[in-house]
N, C-alpha and C positions, 0 to 999 in steps of 0.2 A: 692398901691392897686387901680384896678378899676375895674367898673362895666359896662357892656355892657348894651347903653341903651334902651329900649325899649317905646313905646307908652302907656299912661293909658288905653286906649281900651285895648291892650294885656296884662296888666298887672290883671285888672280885669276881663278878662276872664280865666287866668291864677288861679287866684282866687276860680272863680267862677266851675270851670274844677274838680280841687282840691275838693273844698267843694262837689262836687258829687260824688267823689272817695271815699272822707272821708264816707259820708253818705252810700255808699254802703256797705265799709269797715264793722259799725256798724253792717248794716243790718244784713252784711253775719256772722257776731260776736251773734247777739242777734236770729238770725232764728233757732237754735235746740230748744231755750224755749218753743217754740209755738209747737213743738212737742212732747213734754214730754210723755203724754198716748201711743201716736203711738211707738216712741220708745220704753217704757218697756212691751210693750203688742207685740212687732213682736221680739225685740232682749234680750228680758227679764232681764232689765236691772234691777236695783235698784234706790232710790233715793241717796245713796249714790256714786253709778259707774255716775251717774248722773251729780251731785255737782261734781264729781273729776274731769270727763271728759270735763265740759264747764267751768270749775271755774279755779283750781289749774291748769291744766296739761295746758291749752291756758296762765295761764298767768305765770308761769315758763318759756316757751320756746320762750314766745312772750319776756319777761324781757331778755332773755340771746342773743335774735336775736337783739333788740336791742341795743347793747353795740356795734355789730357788724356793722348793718346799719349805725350806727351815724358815725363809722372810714368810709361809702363807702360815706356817704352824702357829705361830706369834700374833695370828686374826683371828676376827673372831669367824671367819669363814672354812675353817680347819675341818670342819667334818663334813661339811660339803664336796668342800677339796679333795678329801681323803674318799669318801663314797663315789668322787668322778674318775680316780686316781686307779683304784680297786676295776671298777669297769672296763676303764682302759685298756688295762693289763690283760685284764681277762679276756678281751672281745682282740684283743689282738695275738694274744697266745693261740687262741683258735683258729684266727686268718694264716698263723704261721700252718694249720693243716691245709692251706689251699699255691703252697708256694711252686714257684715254677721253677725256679734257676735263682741260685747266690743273691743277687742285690735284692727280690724278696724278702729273702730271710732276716738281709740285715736292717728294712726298712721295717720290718713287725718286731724283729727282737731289740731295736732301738724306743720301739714304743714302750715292750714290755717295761725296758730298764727304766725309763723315764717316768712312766708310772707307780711301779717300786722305788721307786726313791722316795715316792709321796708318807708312804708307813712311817718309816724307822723316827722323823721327825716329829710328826705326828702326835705318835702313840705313845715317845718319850712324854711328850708335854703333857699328855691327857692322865694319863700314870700317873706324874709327879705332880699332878692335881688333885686325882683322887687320892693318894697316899701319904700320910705323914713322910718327914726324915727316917722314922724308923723302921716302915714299913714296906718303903720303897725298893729297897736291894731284892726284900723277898720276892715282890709283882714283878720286878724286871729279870729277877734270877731264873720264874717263871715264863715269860716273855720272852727270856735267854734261849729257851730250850726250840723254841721253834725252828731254829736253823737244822738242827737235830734231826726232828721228829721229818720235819719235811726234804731232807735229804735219804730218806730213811725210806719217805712216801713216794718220794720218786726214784727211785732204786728199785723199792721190792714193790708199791704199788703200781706205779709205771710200766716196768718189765711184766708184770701178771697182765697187767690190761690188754700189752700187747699180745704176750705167751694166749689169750684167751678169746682175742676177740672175734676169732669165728664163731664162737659160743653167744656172742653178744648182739653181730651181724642179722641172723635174719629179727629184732626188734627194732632195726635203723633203717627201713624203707628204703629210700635213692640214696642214703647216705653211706649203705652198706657196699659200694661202689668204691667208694675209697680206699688208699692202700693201709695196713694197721696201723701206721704210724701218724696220717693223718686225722685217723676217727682218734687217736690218744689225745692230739694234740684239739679237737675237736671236744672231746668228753671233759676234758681238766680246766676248758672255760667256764664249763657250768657252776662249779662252787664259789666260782667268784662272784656271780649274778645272787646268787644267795648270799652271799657275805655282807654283799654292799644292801643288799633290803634289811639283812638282821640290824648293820648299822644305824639303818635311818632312825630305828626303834628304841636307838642305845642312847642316853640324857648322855653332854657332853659337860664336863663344868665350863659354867662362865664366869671367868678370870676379870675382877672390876679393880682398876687401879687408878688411886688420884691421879691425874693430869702432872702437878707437881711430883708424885713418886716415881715416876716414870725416869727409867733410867738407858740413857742413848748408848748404841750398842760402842763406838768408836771410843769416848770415855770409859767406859766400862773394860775393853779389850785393852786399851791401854795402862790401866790398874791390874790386867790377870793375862798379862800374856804370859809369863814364864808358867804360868798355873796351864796353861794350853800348852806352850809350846811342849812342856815335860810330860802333858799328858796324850799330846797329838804323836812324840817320839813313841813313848810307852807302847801306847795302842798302835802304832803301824809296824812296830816290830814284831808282837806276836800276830799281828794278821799276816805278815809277811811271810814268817815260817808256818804259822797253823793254817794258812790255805796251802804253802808247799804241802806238807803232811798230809792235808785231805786230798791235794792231787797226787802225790806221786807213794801216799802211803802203800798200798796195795802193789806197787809195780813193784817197791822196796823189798816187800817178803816175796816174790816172786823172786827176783833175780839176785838176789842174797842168800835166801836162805832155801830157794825151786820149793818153794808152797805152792800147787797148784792155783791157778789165777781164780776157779772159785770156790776153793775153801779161804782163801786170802781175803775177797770178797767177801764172804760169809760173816767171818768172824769181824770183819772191820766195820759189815754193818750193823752187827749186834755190839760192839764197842760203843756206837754213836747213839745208839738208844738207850742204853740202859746208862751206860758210864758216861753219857754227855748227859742227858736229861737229870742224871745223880749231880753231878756235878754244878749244873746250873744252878739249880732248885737248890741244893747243899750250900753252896757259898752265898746264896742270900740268908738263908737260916741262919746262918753264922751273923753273918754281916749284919741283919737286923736284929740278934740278941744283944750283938755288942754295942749297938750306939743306943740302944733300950737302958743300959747301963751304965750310958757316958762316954763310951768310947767314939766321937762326933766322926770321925776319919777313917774308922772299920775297914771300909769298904776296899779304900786306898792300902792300908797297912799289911792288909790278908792279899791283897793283889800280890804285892811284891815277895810274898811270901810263896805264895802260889807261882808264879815264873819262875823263881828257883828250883821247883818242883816240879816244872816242865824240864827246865836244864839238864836235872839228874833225869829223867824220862829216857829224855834226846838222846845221851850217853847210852845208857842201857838199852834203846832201840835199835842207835847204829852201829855200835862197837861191839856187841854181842854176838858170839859166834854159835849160840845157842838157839834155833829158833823161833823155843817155849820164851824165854827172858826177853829175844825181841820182841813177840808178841806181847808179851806184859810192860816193856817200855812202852812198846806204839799206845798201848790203852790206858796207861799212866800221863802221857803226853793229851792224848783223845777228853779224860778225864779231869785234869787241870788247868788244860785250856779251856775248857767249856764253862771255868768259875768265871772267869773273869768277862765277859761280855756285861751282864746285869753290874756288877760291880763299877767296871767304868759309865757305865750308863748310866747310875745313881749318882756319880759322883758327878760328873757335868753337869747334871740339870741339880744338885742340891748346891753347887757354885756358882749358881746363875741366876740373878736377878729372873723371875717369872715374868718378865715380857720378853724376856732374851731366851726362852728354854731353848725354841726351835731354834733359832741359829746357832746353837752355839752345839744344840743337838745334831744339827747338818756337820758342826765340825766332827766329832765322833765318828759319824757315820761316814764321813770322805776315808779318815784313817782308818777306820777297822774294815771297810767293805772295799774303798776304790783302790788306797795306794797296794795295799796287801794282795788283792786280787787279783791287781790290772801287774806286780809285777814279780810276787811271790812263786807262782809256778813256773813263769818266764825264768825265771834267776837260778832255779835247780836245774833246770834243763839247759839252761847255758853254761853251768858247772858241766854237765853231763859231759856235752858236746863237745867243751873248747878246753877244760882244764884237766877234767877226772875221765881221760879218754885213752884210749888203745895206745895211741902216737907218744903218750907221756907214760906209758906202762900200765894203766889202769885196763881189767878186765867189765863186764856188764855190772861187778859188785862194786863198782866207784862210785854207784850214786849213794851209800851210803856215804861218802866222804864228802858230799855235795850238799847231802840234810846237814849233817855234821856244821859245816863249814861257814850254813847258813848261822845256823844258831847256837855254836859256840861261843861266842863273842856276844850276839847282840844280846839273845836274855841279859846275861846279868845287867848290861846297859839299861833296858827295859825295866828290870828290877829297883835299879839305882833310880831311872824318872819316878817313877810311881811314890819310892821312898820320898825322896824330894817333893814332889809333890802333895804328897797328905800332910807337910807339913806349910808349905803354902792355901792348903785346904780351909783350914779353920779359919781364918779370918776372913775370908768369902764365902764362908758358910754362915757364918753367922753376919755378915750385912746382906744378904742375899734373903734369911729368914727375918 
């Protein structure tokens, strides 16, 4: 096996390229929220065609596109893939400004997801090529942060666009015709057409491996499956609850503790900027001094240390009758959830034979983005609904007992894989390098 090599400068710009992609990724993920009213007031939607349409139906076809992207990641046709992948996305986030009625919507935002799944697979492999073992936690702690940034850009940038678009209107010719939410969803195509041009320009490594080292993925899965299964638990338990937290965070200090809905807002999006992008960026810095030093399984060790440190978060967010101290839980939760993405992302692809990154990168990305996604916000609001409800004595404040209830229990579980796991770690780390 060998790696074509490249300079630090490219390899951190290569990083750095990525990380923007990722970020816009989000954006274009998180930008129908901000539309909610517009949407069921022009295509008369419901809160439930709502919930199907940005929740279930994006992460069904983004999980089954994925399984897909991780076999193309593993070619040498990856960044083709990923520059048609990007376009996709982009050219059909924009047709979602021309939509008429429901099954539109779901037939453009099925695209989008399909084409986002092409990244996360990708971008793993491309990483964990330009990067040593030791360097890797730092580029993806990096990479980490773009769910952040771009949750952050479609929130405060999204909402400006629209709060402004009469100001923008008369330099849109016939297009100034459209209602704002259209021209929004029309404007946030455009980065994507620039992303996929910077791409072409971006050297990809090319990964050469004898014929005889080549190692088949089914022998391979059958030598490390407890390494996945513990680390497939792991990772769908905190997407589980940390996508609860970023859906139902802000309703939580609303109806617990009557924080106005936007200072609630406010603060939760200055949380995910500074204390997730800390966070991210932090636990690779950690991560890569310590296997710089020998510690080969960093990544994994500090994981499980960190989930405990969401646990105590959880406690102090929803049991707190204070709340300054819930706010300081929600941002202690916000901020050590955000270590652990680059983390587990380092550690899959550093137990992975390199012609296996993408699939095994696809598994990853099913746990921490579909199964969490597609059932984490579902499962609080089913607590809401049917357990932590009026009928059983609870008032509008049970949805704390509903956060609670989620992750009480599973972190430590979570915690315990991870453990388990770093130590199944090293011996597929080192036949893997």
């Amino acid at each position: 096996m060998s790696l074509e090599k490249f300079s630090s400068k490219l390899a951190w710009t290569a990083a750095f390229l990525l990380t923007a992609i990722n970020t816009y990724s989000f954006a274009d993920r998180q930008l129908p929220s901000i539309m909610i009213p517009e949407l069921k007031a022009e295509l008369f939607l419901t809160d439930a065609q709502i919930g199907f349409l940005f929740g279930t139906v994006f992460a069904i076809f983004f999980g089954v596109a994925t399984l897909v992207f991780g076999r193309l990641a593993d070619t040498t046709y990856r960044k083709n893939v990923l520059i048609f992948a990007i376009l996709m996305w982009s050219l059909l986030t924009g047709l979602c400004g021309i939509a008429q009625q429901f099954w539109d919507l779901i037939i453009f935002r099925i695209g989008v997801g399909v084409g986002e799944a092409a990244l996360g697979p990708i971008a793993l492999v491309v990483l964990s090529a330009y990067f040593s073992r030791e360097k890797l936690p730092l580029a993806l702690g990096i990479w980490g942060a773009g769910p952040f940034l771009g949750s952050a850009l479609a929130g405060w940038g999204g909402a400006a666009m629209i709060t402004n678009m009469d100001k923008i209107k008369p330099y849109l010719g016939f297009l100034s015709e459209f209602s704002d939410w259209r021209l929004t969803f029309f404007l946030f195509a455009i980065p994507g057409l620039i992303f996929a041009l910077l791409l072409k320009f971006l050297p990809f490594p090319q990964i050469t491996i004898k014929k005889k080292k080549e190692v088949e993925f089914m022998p391979f899965f059958k030598k490390a499956w407890k390494f996945f299964i513990l680390m497939f638990v792991g990772v769908t338990i905190t997407g589980l609850v940390g996508y609860s937290v970023l859906a139902w965070g802000i309703e939580m200090l609303v109806r617990v503790h009557d924080i106005p809905k936007t200072i609630a807002g406010q603060n939760f999006g200055i949380f995910n900027i500074f204390l997730g992008i800390g966070g991210s960026i932090g636990a690779g810095i950690i991560a890569s001094k310590m296997i710089e030093k020998g510690v080969i399984n960093a990544h994994l060790r500090i994981a499980g240390i960190f989930v405990i440190l969401i646990w105590v978060s959880l406690l102090l967010f929803t049991l707190s009758t204070s709340s300054l101290f819930s706010q300081i839980g929600l941002a202690g939760m916000i901020f050590f959830m955000s270590c652990g993405p680059g983390l587990y992302g380092a550690a899959f692809q550093n137990a992975s034979p390199i012609n296996l990154r993408g699939r095994t990168a696809s598994i990853y990305y099913i746990s921490a983005n579909v199964v969490g996604f597609a059932l984490g916000p579902f499962a609080l609001g089913f607590f809401n609904d049917y357990i932590f409800n009026e009928a059983n004595g609870y008032d509008q404040t049970g949805i704390r007992y509903s956060l609670l209830s989620l992750g009480i229990i599973l972190y430590p579980i979570a915690a315990l894989c991870f453990y388990k796991a770093s130590k199944l770690f090293l011996p597929l780390e080192a036949e893997a390098r």
